[in-house]
C-alpha positions as CSV (number, residue, x, y, z in Angstrom):
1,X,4.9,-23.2,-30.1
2,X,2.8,-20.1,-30.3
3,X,3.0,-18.1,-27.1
4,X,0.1,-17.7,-24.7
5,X,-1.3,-14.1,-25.0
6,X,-1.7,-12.3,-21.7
7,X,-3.2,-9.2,-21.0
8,X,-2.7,-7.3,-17.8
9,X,-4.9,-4.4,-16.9
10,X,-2.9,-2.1,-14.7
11,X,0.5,-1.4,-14.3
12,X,1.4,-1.2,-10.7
13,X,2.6,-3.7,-8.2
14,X,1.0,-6.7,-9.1
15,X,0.6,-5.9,-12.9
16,X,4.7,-5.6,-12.8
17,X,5.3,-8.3,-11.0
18,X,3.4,-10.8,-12.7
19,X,4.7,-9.0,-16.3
20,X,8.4,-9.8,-14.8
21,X,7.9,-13.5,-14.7
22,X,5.8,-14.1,-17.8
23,X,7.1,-12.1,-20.2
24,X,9.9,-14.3,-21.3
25,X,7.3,-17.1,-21.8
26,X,4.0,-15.0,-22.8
27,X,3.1,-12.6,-25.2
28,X,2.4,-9.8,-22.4
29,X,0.5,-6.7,-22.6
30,X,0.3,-4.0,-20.0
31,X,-2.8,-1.7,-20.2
32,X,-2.0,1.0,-18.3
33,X,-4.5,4.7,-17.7
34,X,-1.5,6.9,-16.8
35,X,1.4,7.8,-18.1
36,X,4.8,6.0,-18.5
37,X,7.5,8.8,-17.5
38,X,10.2,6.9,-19.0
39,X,13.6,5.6,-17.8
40,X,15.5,7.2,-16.5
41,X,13.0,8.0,-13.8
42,X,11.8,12.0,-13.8
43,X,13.0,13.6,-10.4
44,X,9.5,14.1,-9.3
45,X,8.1,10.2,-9.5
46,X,11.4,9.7,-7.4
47,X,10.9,12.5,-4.7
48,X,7.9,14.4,-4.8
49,X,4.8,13.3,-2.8
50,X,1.7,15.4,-4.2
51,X,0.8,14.4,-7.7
52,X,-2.8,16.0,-8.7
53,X,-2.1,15.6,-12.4
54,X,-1.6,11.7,-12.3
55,X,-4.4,10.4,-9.6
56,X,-7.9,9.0,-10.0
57,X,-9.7,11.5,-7.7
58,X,-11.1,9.3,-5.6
59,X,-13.3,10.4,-2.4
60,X,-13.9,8.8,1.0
61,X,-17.5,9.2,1.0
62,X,-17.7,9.2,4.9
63,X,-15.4,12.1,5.2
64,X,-15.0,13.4,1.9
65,X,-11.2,13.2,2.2
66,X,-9.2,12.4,-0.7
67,X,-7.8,8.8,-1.5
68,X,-4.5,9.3,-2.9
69,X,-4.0,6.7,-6.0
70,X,-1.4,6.8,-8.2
71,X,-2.7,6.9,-12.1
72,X,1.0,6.6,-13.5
73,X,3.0,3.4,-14.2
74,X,3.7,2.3,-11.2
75,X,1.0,3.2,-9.4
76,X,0.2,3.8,-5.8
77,X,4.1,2.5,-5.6
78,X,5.3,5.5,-7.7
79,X,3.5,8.5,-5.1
80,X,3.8,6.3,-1.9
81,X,5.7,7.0,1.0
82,X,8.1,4.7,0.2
83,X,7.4,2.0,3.2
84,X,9.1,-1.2,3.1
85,X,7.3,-3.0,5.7
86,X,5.7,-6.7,5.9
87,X,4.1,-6.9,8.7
88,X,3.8,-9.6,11.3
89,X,4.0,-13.2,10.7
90,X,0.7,-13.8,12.7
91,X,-1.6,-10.9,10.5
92,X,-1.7,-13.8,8.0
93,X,-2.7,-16.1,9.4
94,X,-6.7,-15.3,8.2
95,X,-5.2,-15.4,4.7
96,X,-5.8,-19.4,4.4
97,X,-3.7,-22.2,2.9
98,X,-1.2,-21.4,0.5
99,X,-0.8,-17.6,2.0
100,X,0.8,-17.9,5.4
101,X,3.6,-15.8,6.1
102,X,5.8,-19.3,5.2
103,X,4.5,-19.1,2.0
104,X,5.0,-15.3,1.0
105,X,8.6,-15.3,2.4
106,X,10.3,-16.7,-0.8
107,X,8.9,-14.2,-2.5
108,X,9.4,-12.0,-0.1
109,X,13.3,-12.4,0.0
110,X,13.2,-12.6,-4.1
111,X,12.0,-9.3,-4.5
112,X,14.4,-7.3,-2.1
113,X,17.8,-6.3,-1.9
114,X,18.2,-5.4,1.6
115,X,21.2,-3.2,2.1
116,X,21.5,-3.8,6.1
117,X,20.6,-7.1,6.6
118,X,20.4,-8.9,3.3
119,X,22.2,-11.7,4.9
120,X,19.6,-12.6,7.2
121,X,17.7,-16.2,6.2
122,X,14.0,-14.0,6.4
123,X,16.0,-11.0,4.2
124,X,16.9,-11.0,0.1
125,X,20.0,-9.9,-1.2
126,X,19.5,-10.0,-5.0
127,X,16.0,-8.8,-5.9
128,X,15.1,-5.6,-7.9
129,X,13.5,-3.9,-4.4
130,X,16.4,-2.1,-2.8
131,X,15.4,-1.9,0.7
132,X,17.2,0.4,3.4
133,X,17.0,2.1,6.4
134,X,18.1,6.6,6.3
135,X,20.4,7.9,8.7
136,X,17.9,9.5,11.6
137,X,17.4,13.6,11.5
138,X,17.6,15.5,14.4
139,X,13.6,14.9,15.2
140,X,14.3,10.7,14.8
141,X,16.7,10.9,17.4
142,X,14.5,13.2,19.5
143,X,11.2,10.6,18.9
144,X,13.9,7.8,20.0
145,X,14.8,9.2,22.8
146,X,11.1,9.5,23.9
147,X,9.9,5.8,22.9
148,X,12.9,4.8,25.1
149,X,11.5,6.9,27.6
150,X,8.2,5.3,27.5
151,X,9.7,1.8,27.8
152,X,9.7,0.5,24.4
153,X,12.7,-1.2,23.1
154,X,15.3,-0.5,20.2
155,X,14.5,-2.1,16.5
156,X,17.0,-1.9,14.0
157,X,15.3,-4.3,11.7
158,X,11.0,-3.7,11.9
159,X,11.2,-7.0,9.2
160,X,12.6,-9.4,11.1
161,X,10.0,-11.5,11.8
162,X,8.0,-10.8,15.2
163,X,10.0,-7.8,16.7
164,X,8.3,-4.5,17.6
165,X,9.6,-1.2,19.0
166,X,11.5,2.1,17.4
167,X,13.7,2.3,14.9
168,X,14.5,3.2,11.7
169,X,11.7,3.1,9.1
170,X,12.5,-0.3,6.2
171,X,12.4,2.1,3.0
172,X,12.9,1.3,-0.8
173,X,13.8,5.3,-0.9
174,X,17.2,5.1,-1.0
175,X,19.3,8.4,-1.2
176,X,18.4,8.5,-5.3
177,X,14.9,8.5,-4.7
178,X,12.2,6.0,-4.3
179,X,13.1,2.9,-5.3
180,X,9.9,1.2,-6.4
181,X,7.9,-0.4,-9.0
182,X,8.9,2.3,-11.6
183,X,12.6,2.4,-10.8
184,X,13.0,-1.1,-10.0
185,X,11.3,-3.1,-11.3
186,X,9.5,-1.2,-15.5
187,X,12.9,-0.9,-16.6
188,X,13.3,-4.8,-16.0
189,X,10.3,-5.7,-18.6
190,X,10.1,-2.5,-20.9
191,X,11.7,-4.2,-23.7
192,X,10.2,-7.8,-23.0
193,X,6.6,-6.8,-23.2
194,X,3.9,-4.5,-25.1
195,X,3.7,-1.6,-22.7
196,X,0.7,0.7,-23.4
197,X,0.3,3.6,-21.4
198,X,-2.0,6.3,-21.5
199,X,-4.8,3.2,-22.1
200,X,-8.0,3.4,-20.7
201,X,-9.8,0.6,-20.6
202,X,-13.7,-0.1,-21.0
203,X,-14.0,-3.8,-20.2
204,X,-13.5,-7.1,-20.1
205,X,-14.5,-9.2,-22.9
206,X,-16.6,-12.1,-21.4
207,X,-17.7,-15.2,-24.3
208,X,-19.9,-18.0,-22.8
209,X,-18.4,-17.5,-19.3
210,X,-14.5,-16.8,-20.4
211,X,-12.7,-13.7,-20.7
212,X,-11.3,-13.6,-24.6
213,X,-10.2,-10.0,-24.5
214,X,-10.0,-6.4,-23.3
215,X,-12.0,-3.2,-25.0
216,X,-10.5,0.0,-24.6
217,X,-10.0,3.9,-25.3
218,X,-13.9,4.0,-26.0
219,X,-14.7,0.9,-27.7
220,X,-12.5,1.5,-30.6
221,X,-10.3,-1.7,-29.6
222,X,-10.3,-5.3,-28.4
223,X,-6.8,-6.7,-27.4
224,X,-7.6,-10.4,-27.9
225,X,-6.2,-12.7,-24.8
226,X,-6.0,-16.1,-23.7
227,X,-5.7,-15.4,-20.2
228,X,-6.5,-11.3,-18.4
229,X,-5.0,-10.4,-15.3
230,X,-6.7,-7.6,-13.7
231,X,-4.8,-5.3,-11.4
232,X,-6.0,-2.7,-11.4
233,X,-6.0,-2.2,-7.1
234,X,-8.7,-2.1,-4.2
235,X,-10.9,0.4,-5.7
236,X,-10.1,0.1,-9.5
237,X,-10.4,-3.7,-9.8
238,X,-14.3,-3.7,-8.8
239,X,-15.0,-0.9,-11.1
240,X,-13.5,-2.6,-14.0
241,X,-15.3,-5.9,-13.0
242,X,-18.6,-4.0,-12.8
243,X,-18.7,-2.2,-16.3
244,X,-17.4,-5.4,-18.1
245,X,-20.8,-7.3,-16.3
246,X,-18.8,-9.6,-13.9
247,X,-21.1,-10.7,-11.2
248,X,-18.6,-12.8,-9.2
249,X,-19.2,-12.8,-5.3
250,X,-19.2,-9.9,-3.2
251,X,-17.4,-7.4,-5.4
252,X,-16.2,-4.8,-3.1
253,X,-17.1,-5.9,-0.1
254,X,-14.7,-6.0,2.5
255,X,-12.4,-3.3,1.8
256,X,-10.2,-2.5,4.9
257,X,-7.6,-0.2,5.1
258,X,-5.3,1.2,8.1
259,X,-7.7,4.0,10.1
260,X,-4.5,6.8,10.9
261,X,-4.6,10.6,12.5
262,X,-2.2,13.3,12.0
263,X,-0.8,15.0,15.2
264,X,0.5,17.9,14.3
265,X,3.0,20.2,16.0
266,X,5.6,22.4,15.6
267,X,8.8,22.0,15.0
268,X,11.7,24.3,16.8
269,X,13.7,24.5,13.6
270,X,12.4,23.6,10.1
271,X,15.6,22.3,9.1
272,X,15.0,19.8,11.6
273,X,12.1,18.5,9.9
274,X,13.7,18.9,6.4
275,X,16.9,16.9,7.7
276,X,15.2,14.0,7.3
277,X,11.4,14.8,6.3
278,X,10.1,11.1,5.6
279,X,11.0,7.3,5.8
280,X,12.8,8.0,8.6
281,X,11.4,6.6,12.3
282,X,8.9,4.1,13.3
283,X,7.5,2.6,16.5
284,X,5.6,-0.3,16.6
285,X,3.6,-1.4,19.3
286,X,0.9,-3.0,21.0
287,X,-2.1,-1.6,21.9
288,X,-3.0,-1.5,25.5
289,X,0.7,-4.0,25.7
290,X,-0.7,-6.9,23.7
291,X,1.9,-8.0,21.1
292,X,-0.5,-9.0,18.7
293,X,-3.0,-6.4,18.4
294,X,-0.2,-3.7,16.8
295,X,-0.3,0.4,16.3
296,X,2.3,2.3,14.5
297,X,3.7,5.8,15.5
298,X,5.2,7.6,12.0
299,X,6.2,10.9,12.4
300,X,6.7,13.2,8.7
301,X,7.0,16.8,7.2
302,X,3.5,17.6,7.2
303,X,4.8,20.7,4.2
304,X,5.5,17.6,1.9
305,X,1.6,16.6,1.7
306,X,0.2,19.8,2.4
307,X,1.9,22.6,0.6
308,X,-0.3,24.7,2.8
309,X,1.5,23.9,6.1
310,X,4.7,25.7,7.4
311,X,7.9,24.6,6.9
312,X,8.1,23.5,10.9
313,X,4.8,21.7,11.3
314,X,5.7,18.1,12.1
315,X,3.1,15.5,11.7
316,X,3.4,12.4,14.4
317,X,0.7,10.1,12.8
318,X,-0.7,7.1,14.8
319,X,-2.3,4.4,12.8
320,X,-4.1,0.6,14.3
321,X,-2.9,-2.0,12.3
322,X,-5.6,-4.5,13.1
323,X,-8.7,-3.0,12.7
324,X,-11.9,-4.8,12.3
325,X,-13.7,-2.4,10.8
326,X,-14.5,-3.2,6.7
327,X,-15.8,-0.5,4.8
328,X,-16.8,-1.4,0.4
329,X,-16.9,0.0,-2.6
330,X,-20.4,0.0,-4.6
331,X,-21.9,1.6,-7.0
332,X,-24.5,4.1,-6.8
333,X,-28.2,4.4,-8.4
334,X,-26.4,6.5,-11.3
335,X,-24.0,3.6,-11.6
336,X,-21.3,6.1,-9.9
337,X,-18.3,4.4,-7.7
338,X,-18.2,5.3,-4.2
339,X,-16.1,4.6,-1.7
340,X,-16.6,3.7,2.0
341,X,-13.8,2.8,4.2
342,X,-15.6,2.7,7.3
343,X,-12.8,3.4,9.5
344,X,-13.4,3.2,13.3
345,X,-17.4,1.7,12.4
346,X,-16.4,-1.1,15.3
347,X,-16.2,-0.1,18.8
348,X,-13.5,-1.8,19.2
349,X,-11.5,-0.3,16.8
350,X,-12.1,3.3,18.4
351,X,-11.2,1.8,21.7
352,X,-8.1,0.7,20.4
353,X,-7.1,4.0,18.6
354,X,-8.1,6.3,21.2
355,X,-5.1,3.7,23.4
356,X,-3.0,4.7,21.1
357,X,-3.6,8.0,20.6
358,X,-2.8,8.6,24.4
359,X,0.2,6.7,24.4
360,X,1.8,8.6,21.3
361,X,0.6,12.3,23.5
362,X,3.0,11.0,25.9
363,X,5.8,10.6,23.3
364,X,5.0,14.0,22.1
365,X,4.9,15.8,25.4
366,X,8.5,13.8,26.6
367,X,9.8,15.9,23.2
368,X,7.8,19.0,24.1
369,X,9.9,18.8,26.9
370,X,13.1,19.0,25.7
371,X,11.9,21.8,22.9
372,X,12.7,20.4,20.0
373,X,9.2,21.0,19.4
374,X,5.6,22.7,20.7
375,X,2.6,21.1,21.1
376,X,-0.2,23.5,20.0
377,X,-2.8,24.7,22.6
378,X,-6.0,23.6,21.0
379,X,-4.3,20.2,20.1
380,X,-7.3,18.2,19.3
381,X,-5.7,14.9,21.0
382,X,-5.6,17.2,24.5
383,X,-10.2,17.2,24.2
384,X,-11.8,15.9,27.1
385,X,-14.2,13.6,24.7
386,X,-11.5,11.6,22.8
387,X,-13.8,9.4,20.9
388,X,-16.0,12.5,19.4
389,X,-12.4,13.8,18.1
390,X,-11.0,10.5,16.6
391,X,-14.5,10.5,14.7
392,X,-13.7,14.1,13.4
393,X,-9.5,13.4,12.7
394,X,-9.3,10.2,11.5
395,X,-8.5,9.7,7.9
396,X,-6.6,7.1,5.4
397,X,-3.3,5.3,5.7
398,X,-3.6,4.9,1.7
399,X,-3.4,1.4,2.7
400,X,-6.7,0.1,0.6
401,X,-6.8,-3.9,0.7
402,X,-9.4,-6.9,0.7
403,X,-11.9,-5.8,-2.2
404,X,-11.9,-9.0,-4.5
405,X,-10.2,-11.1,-1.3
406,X,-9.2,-14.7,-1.9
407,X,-12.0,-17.0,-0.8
408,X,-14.8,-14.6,-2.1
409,X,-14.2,-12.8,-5.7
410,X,-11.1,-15.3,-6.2
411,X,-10.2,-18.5,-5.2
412,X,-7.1,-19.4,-3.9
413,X,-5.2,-19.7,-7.6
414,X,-6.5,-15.8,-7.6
415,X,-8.9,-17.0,-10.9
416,X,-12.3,-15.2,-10.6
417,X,-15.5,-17.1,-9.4
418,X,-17.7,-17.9,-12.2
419,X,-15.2,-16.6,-14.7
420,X,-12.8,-18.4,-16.7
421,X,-9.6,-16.9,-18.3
422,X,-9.4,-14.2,-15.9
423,X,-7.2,-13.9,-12.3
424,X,-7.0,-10.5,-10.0
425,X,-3.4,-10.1,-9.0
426,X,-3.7,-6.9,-7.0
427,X,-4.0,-5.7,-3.5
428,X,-7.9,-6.4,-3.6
429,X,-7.7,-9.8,-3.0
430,X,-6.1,-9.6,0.5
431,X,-8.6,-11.7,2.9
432,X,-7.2,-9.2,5.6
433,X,-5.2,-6.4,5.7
434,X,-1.9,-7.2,7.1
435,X,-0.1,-5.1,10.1
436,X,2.3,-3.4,7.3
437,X,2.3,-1.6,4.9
438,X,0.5,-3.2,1.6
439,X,3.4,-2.3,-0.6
440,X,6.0,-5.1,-0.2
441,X,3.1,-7.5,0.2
442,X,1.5,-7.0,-3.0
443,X,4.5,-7.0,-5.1
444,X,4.8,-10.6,-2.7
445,X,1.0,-10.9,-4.5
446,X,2.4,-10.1,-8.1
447,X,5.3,-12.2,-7.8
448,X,3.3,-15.6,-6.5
449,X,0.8,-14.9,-9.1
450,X,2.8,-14.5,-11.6
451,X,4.2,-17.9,-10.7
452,X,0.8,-19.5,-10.2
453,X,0.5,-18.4,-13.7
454,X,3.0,-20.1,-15.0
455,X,2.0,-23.0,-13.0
456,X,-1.3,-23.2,-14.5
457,X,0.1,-22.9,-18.3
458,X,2.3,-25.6,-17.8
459,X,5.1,-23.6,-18.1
């Protein structure tokens, strides 16, 4: 029997995930723009965190910030933070029949080795995802000792299902490095699959409503395919759906990502940041008390984003986990991509930040106090008109969901509207964004669809 030929454009999360479970059934091929930097892993896709050379250079049009996307294999996986989080069982609940937090768990638990708690029934203990949690630095301990202060309890596990509070942050950076879709999980289907990096591709090839194929580097190729899984993430997936003359519904509408502001201070010893510079604490919270309605509090080296910052600064970043803001990404007159996140466009959402905000100043003066570090003078969080500064200092999580969601571009199978022989197994086709971090959950997306695949091919 002649293998079904499958062509996957993109080679992060999703693209890796669904490759894992098809390859051994499929003739698989991964299109991939960036570069494949080889196993073993280079030291700096396993510990640095500013990677100019392998990014798309995309632009928040409403602040003109920089959107931080990974062009490597990999992805946004293989320059993350790291964060292993899932979220809360309720932020699915918008996601519709067959994506509930019931349904995502088993695919959940098959993708993780948990190193603390893989014995727990919502935990995994024999996937490719090594998941952990770092001994605290200095500065953890301090932030602890201040989130106890303020009344919020102890978390030792933020993925057990329901619990908020502080504690350590869920990580797949173990001590070697982070542990993601390039360390993990490429090495897995390298030798199962036609892996092309450095591939840029020009379109899909759509035949009397079908998708037969995929044109790349310029025209000068079409890799023919019974079936093309784009995953090519929030802000790729639309593009690639535009120049190959898709007009499924509402293409880029929706986007959402987590709105998140940097408070910055100074640190009374730089070894103190540097002792445990990332992945190391978290508080979760809700905003104004209610459960439901969730903020995070992650502090982080500011140095290892911004070379430009001292050694000492110390960046306690506050992000709302439920906004309701949606921004999109269109295209220009000039047939240009732009990108609008939109973050803080609802009232409510600036409400809700600006709680936040005030609650985390707290957290920071109770450490201010004991001098482990200094708040500066003109701290912008300290203005009398809050809401004018959140406008000015709000910027990305890098959290970019809900694109191509499930119930618009995609049905529920993820298979395009008005397209056949073409699925989007990506981050874009979140309905919502959840109240964690997207990377867990769209490897989650990468696995099911893989399966969903294989459902649909009789296999």
């Amino acid at each position: 029997m002649t293998k079904p030929r499958i062509v996957i454009i993109g080679g992060g999360n999703g693209g890796l995930l669904s490759a894992h479970r098809l390859a051994d059934v499929a003739d698989v091929t991964i299109l991939e723009a960036g570069i494949d930097p080889g196993d073993p892993v280079p030291h700096e896709f396993l510990h640095e965190h500013a990677f100019p050379e392998h990014d798309w250079d995309y632009t928040n049009e409403d602040s003109g910030h920089h959107l931080v996307r990974g062009r490597v294999l990999g992805g946004g996986s293989s320059v993350n933070a790291a964060a292993g989080s899932r979220g809360q069982p309720a932020g699915f609940e918008a996601w519709g029949e067959g994506w509930q937090w019931d349904d995502l768990q088993p695919a959940m638990r098959a993708l993780e080795t948990d190193e603390q708690f893989g014995s727990e029934p919502y935990h995994g203990d024999t996937g490719p995802i090594r998941i952990t949690r770092l001994k605290p630095g200095p500065l953890d301990l301090a932030f602890y000792e201040a989130s106890k202060a303020a009344g919020h309890p102890e978390c030792p596990d933020h993925n057990a299902p329901g619990t908020q509070g502080y504690g350590p942050w869920p990580t797949n950076r173990v001590e070697g490095g982070r542990w993601g879709a390039l360390a993990a999980v490429a090495p897995l289907v390298r030798e199962r699959v036609t892996l092309r990096p450095s591939t840029m591709v020009d379109r899909i090839v759509v035949q009397d409503g079908r998708a037969v194929g995929v044109e790349v580097n310029g025209g000068e190729e079409v890799i023919p395919a019974d079936l093309v899984i784009l995953s090519a993430g929030a802000y790729g997936s639309p593009e690639v759906l535009w120049r190959s003359g898709i007009e499924a519904p509402e293409i880029g509408e929706g986007l959402q990502d987590h709105p998140w502001v940097m408070m910055n201070v100074l640190a009374r010893d730089e070894d103190d940041v540097m002792a445990r510079p990332v992945s190391g604490s978290l508080l979760r919270a809700g905003v104004a008390d209610d459960p439901s309605d969730e903020f995070q509090v992650f502090p982080f080296s500011t140095w290892l984003y911004d070379r430009t910052a001292p050694r000492n600064s110390y960046s306690v970043s506050v992000a709302l986990m439920q906004p309701e803001s949606r921004g999109r990404v269109y295209r220009d007159d000039a047939g240009e991509t732009r990108i609008s996140l939109a973050h803080l466009k609802d009232a409510s959402d600036l409400e809700r930040m600006a709680v936040a905000v005030r609650r985390t100043a707290a957290i920071i003066d109770a450490m201010a106090e004991t001098g482990i570090v200094a708040v500066p003078d003109d701290a912008w969080w300290k203005q009398d008109d809050l809401t004018s500064a959140l406008r000015e200092h709000v910027e990305t999580y890098n959290h970019p969901v809900a694109s191509c969601g499930i119930g618009r571009t995609v049905d529920r199978r993820l298979n395009v509207v008005g397209v056949e022989g073409l699925k989007i197994i990506d981050a874009s086709v979140m309905p919502r964004i959840p109240d964690g971090g997207p990377n867990l959950v769209t490897m989650a997306i990468g696995w099911i669809g893989g399966g969903i695949v294989l459902e649909d091919l009789g296999l």
